[in-house]
Structures are given as C-alpha cells and as structure tokens.
py3Dmol code that shows the C-alpha trace and the ligand (Angstrom):
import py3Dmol

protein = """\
ATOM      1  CA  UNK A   1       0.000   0.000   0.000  1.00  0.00           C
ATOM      2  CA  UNK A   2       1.893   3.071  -0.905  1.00  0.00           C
ATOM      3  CA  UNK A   3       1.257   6.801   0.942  1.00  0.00           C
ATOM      4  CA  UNK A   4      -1.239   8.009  -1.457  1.00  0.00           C
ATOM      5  CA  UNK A   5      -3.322   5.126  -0.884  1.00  0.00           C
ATOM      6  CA  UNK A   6      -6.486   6.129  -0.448  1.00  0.00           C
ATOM      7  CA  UNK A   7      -7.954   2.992   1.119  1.00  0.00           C
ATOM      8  CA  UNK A   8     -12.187   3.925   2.124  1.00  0.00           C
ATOM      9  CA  UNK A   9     -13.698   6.808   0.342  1.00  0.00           C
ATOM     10  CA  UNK A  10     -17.545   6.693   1.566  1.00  0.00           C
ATOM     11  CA  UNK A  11     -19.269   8.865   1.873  1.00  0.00           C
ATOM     12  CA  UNK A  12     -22.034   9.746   4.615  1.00  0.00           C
ATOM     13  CA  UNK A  13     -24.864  12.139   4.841  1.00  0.00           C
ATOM     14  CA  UNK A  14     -22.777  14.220   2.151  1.00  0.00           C
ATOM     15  CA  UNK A  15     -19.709  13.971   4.228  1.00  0.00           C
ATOM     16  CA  UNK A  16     -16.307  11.771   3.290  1.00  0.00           C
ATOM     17  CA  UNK A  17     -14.444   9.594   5.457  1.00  0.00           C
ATOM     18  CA  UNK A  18     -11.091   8.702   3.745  1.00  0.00           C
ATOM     19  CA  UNK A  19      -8.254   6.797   5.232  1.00  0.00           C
ATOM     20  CA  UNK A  20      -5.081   7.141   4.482  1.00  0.00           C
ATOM     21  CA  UNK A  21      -1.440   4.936   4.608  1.00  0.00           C
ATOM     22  CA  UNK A  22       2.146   5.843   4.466  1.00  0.00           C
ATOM     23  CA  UNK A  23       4.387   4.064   2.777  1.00  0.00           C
ATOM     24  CA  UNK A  24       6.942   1.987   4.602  1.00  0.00           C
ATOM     25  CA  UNK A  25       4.621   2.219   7.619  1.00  0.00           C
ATOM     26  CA  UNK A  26       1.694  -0.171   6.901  1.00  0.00           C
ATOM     27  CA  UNK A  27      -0.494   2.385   9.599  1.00  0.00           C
ATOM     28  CA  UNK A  28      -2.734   4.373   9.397  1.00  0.00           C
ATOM     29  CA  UNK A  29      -2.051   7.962   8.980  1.00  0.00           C
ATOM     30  CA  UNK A  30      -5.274   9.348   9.230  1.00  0.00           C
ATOM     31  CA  UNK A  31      -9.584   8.543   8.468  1.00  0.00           C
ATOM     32  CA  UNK A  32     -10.627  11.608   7.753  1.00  0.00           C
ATOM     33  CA  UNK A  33     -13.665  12.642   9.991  1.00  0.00           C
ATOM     34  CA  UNK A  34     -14.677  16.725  10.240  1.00  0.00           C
ATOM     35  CA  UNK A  35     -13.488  15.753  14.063  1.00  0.00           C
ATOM     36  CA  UNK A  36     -10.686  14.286  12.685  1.00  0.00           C
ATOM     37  CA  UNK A  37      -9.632  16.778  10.263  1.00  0.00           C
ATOM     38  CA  UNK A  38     -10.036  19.212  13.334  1.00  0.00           C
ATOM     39  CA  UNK A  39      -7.449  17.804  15.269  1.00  0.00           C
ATOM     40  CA  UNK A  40      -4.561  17.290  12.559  1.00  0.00           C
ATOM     41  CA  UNK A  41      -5.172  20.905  11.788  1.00  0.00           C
ATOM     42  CA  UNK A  42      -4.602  21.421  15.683  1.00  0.00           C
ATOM     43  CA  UNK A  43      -1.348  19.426  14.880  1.00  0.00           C
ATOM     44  CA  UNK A  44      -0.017  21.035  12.024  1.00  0.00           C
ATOM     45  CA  UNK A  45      -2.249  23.937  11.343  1.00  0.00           C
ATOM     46  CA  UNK A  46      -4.681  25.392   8.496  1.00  0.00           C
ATOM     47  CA  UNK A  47      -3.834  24.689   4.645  1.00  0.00           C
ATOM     48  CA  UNK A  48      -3.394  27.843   2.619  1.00  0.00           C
ATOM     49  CA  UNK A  49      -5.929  28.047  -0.331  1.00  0.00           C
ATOM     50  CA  UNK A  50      -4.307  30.065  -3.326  1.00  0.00           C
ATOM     51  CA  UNK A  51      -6.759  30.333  -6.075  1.00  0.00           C
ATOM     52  CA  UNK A  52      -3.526  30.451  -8.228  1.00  0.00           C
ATOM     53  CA  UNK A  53      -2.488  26.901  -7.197  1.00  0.00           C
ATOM     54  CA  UNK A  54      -3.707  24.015  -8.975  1.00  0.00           C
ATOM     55  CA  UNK A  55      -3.326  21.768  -6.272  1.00  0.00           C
ATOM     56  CA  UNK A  56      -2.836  21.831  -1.844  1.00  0.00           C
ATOM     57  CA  UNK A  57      -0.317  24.428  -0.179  1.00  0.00           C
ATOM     58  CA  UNK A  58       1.019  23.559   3.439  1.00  0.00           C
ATOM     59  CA  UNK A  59      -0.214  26.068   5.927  1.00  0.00           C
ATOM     60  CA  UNK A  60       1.439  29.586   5.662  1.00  0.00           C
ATOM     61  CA  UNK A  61       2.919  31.464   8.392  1.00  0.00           C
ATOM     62  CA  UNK A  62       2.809  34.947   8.868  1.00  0.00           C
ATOM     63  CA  UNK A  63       4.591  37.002   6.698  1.00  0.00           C
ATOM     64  CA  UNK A  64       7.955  39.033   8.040  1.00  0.00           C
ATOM     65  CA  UNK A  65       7.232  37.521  11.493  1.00  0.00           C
ATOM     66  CA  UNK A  66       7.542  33.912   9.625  1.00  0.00           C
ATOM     67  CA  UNK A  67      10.555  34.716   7.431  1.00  0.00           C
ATOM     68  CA  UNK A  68      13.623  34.774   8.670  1.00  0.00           C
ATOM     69  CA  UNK A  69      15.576  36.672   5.975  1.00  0.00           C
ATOM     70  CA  UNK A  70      12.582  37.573   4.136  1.00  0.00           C
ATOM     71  CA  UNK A  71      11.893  40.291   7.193  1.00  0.00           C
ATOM     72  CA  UNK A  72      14.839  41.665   7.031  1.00  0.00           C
ATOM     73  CA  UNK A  73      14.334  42.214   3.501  1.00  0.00           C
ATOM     74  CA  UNK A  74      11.391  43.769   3.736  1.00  0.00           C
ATOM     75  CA  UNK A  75      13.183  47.228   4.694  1.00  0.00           C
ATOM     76  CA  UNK A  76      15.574  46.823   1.881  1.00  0.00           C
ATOM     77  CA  UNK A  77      14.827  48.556  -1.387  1.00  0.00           C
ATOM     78  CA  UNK A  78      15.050  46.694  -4.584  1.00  0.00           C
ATOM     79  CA  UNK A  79      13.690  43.831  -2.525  1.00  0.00           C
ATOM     80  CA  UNK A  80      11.398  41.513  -3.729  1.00  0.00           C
ATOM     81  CA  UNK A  81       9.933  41.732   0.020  1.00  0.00           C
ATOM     82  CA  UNK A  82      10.013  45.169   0.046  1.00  0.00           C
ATOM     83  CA  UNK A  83       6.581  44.962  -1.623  1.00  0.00           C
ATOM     84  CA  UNK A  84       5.918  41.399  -0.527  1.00  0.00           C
ATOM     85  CA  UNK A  85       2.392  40.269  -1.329  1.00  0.00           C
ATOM     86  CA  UNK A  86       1.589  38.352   1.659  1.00  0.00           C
ATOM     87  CA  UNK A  87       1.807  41.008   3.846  1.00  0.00           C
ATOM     88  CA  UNK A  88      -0.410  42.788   1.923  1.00  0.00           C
ATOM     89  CA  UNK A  89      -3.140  39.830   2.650  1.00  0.00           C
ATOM     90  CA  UNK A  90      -2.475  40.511   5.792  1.00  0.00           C
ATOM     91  CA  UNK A  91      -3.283  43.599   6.183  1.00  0.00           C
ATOM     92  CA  UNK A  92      -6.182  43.197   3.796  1.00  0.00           C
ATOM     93  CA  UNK A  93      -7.668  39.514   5.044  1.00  0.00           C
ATOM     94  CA  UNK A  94      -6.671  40.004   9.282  1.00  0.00           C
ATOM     95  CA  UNK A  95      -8.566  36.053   9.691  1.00  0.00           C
ATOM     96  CA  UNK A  96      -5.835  35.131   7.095  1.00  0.00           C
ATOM     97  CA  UNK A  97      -3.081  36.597   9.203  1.00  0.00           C
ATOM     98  CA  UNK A  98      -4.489  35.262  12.305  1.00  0.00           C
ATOM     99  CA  UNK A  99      -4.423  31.963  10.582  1.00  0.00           C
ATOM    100  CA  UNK A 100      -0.947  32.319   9.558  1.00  0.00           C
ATOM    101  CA  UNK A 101      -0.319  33.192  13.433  1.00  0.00           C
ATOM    102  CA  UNK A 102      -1.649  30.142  14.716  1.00  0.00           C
ATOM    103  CA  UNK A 103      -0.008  27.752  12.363  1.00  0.00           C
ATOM    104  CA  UNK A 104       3.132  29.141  13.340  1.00  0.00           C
ATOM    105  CA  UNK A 105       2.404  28.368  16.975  1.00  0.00           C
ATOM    106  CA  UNK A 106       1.469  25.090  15.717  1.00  0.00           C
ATOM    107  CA  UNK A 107       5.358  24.585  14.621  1.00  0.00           C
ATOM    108  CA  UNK A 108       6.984  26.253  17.135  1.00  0.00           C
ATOM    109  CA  UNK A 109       5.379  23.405  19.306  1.00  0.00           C
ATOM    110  CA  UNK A 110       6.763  20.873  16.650  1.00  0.00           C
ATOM    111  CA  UNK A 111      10.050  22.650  16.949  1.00  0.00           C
ATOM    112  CA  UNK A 112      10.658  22.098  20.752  1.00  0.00           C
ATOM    113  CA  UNK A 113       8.958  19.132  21.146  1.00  0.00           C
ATOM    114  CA  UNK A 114       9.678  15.427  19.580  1.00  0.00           C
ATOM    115  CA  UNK A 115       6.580  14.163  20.131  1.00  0.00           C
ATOM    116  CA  UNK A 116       4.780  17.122  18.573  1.00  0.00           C
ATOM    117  CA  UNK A 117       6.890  17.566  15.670  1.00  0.00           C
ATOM    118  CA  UNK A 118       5.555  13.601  15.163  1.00  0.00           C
ATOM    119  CA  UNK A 119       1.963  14.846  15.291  1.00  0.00           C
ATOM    120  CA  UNK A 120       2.780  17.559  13.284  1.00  0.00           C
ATOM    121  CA  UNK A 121       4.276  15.451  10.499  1.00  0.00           C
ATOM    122  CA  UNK A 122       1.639  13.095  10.461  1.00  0.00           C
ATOM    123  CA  UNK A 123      -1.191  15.452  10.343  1.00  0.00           C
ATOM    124  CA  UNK A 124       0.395  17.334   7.644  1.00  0.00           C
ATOM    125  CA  UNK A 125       1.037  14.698   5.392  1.00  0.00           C
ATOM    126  CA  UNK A 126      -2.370  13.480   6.054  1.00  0.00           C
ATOM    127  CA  UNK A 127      -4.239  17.206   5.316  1.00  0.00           C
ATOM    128  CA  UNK A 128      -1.819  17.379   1.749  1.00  0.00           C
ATOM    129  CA  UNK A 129      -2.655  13.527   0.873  1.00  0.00           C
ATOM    130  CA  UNK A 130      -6.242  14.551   1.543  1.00  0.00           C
ATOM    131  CA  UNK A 131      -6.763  17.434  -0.009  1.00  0.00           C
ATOM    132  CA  UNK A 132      -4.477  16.288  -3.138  1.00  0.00           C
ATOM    133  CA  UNK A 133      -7.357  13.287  -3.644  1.00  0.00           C
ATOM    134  CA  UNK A 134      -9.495  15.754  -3.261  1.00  0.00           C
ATOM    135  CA  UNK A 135      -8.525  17.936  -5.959  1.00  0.00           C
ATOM    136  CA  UNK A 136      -6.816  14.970  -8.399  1.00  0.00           C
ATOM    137  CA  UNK A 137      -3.642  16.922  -7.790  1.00  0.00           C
ATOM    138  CA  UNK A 138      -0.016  16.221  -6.991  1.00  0.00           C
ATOM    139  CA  UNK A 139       1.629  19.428  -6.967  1.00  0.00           C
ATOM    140  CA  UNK A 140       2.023  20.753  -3.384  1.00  0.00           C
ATOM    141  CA  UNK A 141       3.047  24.736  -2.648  1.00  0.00           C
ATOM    142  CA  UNK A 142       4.896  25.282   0.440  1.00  0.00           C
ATOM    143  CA  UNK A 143       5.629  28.927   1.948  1.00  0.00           C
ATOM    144  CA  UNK A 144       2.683  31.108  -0.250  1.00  0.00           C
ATOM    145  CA  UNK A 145       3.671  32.957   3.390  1.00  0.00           C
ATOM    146  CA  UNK A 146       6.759  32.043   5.616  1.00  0.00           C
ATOM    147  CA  UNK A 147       9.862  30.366   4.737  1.00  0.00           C
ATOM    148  CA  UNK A 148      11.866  27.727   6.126  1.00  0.00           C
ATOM    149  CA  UNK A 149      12.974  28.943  10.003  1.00  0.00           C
ATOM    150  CA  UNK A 150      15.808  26.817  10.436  1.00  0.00           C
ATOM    151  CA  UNK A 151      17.595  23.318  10.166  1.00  0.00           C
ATOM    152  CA  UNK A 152      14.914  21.398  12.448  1.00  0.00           C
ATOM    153  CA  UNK A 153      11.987  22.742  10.473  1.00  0.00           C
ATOM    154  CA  UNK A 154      13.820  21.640   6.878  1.00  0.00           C
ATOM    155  CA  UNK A 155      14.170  18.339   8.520  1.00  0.00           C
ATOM    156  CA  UNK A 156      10.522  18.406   9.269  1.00  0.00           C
ATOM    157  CA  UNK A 157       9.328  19.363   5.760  1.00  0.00           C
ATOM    158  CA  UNK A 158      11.494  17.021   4.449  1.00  0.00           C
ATOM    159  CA  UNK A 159      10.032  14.058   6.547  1.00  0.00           C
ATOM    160  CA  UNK A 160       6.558  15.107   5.394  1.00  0.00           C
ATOM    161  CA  UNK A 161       7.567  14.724   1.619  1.00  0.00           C
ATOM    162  CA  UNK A 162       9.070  11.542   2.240  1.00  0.00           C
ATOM    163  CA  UNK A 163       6.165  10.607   3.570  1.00  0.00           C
ATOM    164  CA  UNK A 164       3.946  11.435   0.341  1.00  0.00           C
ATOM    165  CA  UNK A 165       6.144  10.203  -2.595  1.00  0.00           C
ATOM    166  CA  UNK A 166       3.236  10.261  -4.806  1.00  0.00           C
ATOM    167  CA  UNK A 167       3.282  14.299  -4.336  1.00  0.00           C
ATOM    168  CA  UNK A 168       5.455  16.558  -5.710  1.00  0.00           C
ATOM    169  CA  UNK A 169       6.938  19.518  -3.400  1.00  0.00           C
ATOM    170  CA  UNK A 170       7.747  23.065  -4.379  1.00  0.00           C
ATOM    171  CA  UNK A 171       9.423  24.600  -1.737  1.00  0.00           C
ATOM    172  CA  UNK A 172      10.337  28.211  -2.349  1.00  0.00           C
ATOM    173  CA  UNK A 173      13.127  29.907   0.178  1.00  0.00           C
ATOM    174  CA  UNK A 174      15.188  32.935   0.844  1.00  0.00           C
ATOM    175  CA  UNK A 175      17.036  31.014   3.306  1.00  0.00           C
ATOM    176  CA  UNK A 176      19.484  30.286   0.771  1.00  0.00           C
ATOM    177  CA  UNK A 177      22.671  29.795   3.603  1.00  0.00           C
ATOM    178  CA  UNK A 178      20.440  27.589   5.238  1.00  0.00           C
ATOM    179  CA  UNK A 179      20.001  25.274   2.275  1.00  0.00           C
ATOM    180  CA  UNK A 180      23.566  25.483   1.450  1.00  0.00           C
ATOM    181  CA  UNK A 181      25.152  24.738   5.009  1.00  0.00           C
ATOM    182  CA  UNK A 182      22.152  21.547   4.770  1.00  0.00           C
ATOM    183  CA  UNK A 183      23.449  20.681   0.913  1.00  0.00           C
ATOM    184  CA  UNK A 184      27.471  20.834   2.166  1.00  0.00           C
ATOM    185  CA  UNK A 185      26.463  18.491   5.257  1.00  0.00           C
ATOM    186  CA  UNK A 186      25.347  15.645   2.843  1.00  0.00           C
ATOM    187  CA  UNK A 187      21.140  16.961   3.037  1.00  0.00           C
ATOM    188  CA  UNK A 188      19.943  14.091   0.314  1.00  0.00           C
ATOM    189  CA  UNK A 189      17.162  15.935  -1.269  1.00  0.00           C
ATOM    190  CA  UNK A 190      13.940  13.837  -2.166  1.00  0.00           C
ATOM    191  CA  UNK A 191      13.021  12.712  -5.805  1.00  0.00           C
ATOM    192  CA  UNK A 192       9.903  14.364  -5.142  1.00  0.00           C
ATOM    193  CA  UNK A 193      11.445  18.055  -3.698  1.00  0.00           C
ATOM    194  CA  UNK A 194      11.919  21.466  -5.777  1.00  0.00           C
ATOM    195  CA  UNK A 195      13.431  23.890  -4.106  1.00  0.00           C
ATOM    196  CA  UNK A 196      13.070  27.392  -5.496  1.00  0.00           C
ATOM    197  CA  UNK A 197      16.297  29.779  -4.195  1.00  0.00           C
ATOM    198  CA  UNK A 198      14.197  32.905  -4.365  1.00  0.00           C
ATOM    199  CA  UNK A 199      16.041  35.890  -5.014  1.00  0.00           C
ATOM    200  CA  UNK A 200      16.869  38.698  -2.716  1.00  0.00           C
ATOM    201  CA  UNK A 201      16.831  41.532  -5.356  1.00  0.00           C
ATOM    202  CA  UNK A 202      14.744  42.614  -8.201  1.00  0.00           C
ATOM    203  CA  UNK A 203      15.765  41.864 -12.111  1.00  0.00           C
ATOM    204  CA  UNK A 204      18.914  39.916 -10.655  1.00  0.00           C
ATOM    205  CA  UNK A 205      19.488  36.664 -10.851  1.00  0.00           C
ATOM    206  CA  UNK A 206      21.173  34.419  -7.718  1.00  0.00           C
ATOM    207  CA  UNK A 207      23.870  32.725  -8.443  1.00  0.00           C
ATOM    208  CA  UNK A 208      23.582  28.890  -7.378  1.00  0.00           C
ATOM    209  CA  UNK A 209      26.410  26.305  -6.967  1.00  0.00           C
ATOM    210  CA  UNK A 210      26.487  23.702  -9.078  1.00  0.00           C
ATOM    211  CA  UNK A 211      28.189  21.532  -7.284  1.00  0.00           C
ATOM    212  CA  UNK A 212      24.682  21.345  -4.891  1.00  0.00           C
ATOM    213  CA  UNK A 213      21.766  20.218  -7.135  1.00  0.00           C
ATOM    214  CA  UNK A 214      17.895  20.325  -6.503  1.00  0.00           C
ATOM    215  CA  UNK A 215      17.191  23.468  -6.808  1.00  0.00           C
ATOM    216  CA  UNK A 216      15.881  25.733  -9.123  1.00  0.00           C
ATOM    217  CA  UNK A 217      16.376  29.233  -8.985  1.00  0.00           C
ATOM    218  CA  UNK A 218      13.646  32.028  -9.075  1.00  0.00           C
ATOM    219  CA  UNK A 219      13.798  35.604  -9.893  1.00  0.00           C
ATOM    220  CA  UNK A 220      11.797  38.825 -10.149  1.00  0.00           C
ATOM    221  CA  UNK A 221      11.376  40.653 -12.792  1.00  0.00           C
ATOM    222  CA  UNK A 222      10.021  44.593 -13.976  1.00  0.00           C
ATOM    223  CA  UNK A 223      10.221  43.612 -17.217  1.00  0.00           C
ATOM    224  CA  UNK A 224      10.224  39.725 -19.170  1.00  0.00           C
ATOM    225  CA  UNK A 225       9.299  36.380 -17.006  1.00  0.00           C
ATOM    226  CA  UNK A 226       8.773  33.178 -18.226  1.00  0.00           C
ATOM    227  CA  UNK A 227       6.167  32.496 -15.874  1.00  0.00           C
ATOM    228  CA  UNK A 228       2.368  32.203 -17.818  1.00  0.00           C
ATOM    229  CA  UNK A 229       0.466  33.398 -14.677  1.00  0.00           C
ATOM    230  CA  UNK A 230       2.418  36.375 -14.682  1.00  0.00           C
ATOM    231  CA  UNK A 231       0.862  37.858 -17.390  1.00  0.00           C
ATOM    232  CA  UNK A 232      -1.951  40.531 -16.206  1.00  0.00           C
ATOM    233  CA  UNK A 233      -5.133  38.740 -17.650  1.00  0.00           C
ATOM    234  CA  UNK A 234      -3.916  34.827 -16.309  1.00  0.00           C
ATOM    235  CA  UNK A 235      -4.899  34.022 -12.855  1.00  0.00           C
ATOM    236  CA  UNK A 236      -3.627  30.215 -12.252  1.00  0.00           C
ATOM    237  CA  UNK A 237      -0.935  28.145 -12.979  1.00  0.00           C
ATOM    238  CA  UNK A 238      -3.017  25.476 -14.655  1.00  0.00           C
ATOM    239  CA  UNK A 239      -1.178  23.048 -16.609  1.00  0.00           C
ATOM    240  CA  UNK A 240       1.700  24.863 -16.462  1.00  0.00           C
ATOM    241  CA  UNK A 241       4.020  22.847 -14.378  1.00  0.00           C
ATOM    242  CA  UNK A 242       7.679  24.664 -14.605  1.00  0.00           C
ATOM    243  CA  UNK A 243       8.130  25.293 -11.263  1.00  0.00           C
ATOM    244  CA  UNK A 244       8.013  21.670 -10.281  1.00  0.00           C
ATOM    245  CA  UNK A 245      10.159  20.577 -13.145  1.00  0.00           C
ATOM    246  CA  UNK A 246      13.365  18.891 -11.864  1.00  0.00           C
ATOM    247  CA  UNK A 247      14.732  20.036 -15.548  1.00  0.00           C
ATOM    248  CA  UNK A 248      13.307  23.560 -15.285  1.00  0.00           C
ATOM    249  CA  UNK A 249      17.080  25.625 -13.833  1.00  0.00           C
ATOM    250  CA  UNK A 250      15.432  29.127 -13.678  1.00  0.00           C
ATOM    251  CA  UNK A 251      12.167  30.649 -13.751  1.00  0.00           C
ATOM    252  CA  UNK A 252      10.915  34.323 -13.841  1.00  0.00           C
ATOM    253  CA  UNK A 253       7.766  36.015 -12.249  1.00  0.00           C
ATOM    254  CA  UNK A 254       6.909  39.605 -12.996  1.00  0.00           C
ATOM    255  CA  UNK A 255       6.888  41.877  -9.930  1.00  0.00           C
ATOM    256  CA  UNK A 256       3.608  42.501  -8.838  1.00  0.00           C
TER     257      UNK A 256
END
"""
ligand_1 = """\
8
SF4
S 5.838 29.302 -13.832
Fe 4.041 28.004 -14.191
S 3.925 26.696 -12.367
Fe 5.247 28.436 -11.827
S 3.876 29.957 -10.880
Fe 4.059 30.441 -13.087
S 2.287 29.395 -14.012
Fe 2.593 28.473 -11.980
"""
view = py3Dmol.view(width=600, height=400)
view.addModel(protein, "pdb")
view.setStyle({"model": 0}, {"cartoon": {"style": "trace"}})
view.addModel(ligand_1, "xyz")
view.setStyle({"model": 1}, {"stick": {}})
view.zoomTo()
view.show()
C-alpha cells in the first residue's frame, strides 16, 4: 500500500471519510472525519488556499514575522519583500493573518517538542494527501507565506515529503545559507522536492552552486518572465508545471 493510498472513500450524509497509509509504515495515517480533520489541523495547522495553485499548499505562516531573511528584507529597497504580497493579505484579510499566526504556533510546538513535531508530520502529510485526492492533484506549494525557520523545520518538511512520494513539493526559500550549510552536510534531497532559491533583489538573478543540485532558482522581474500566470489577464498556474520541473534551472515572475 503506498502513501497516497487512499484505502475507504464513503461517503455519509454528504460527508467523506477517507483513510489514508504511508508508505513503509503499513499504519494508518489518518480517516478523515470533520473531528478528525479538526485535530490534525490542531497538529499542524490550516492549509493555505491560493486560487492560483492548482493543487494543496502547506499552511502559511505569517509574513515578516515567519521569514527569517525575508523580514529583514522587507526594509531593503530593490527587494522583492520590500513589496511582498503576503503582507499585503495581511493587512487586507486580518482572519488570514491570524491563521498564519496560529499555524506558526502550531510549529513552534513541533520545533521544541519530539513528540509534537511527530503529530505535526503526520497530520500534515495526512491534510496534503487529503486534499491532493481531493482535488486529483499532486503538486504541493509550500511557503505562499513564511519560509523555512531553520535546520529542524527543513528536517521536518522534508520528513513530510518523504512521507507522500506520490506528491510533488515546491518549496520556495530565501534562506538560501540555510540550504547550502544543509546541501554541504550531505542533506539528500527527495526525488519528489523542488526547491526554489528565491532571489533577494529585483531583475537579478542568484547565483547557485552547481556543485549542490535540486534546486531551481527564481527571480523577479520589472520587465520579461517566463512564468504564464504572470501575465496581467492569467490568474492560475493550470497546466503549467515549470516550477516543479526537476529540468526547469530558472524561472521568472513579474513583480507585482
Ligand atoms: S511558472 Fe508556471 S507553475 Fe510556476 S507559478 Fe508560473 S504558471 Fe505556476
């Protein structure tokens, strides 16, 4: 039984019950109840829905607070942050940012705490694997707020992709140090990881190692992008998949 298994799909006075396995593990991950689905999202927190995304995005955090290079950033001009969308939401959507607060409460927890950051990989794998059958989709969006915050919480997204083989993670960072130091220390990323080295500056391209694959790198641009959705009248990726592509090296979004 592999981890997008889903074994029972029945449904009951209009309401689902699915049950889900991980790979490896022969147990069961989750049978999705409203109760149920409750307390994973007590675990691991709230998924972000981006009407851009085709398919499920791991919960967001808040933005500046949740970034660690991205807030410092945010003061710098020529920035990408320094007119960073999500914060915008938050000012404009405050049950979004309050959201986004409470999910990152939901990994500090994780952070300190063995046993949580067990619940909290569980229940998130379970809440993408769900939502994925859901939608017939396999391409997950981390980070649409946040980034990474350090080591222990790459560990822990990395554990929750392992855990879903049959989905396909797009992790965007600006903790590009972070992802090197991991890369130099012998971090074996999955089949089934992206990482997307955001830049730090407008119309400038980052410069990425060779010598440490996985990762694609992502700029911002005031003038051409080879991203579809960045043209004004497009409003979702749709079948474009380029930013999941393990053979796509660079891609471009116009600044918005
Ligand atoms: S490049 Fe393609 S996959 Fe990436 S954000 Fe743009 S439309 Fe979506």
């Amino acid at each position: 039984m592999s981890a997008h298994t889903v074994a029972t799909w029945t449904s009951r006075s209009g309401k689902h019950t699915v049950t889900l396995y991980a790979t490896g593990h022969r147990r069961r991950i989750a049978r999705f109840t409203p109760a149920r689905r409750a307390r994973l999202v007590q675990s691991a927190g709230t998924l972000t829905h981006a009407s851009k995304m085709p398919g499920p995005c791991a919960p967001s955090l808040p933005a500046g607070k949740g970034c660690p290079t991205g807030a410092r950033l945010m003061s710098v001009p020529g920035s990408p942050c320094a007119s960073c969308y999500a914060a915008r939401l938050q000012v404009a959507y405050p049950s979004a940012g309050r959201a986004w607060e409470r999910n990152l409460e939901a990994l500090r927890a994780a952070l300190a705490d063995p046993a949580a950051a067990r619940r909290w990989v569980y229940a998130l794998a379970a809440l993408l694997l769900e939502d994925a059958a859901r939608l017939g989709e396999t391409r997950v969006r981390w980070f649409v707020s946040g980034d990474l915050q350090n080591a222990r919480h790459l560990a822990l997204v990395l554990r929750v992709a392992r855990l879903t083989p049959a989905l396909r993670h797009r992790i965007p960072t600006q903790e590009q140090a972070l992802l090197k130091r991991a890369m130099r220390k012998g971090l074996r990323t999955p089949a089934n990881v992206r990482f997307q080295v955001s830049t730090p500056r407008v119309d400038r391209l980052t410069v990425w190692p060779q010598a440490l694959p996985g990762v694609q790198v992502t700029s911002v641009s005031t003038g051409a992008y080879s991203c579809p959705a960045s043209a004004p009248t497009v409003k979702a990726c749709g079948g474009c998949d380029l930013c999941w592509r393990q053979d796509v090296a660079t891609v471009t979004y116009r600044l918005h």
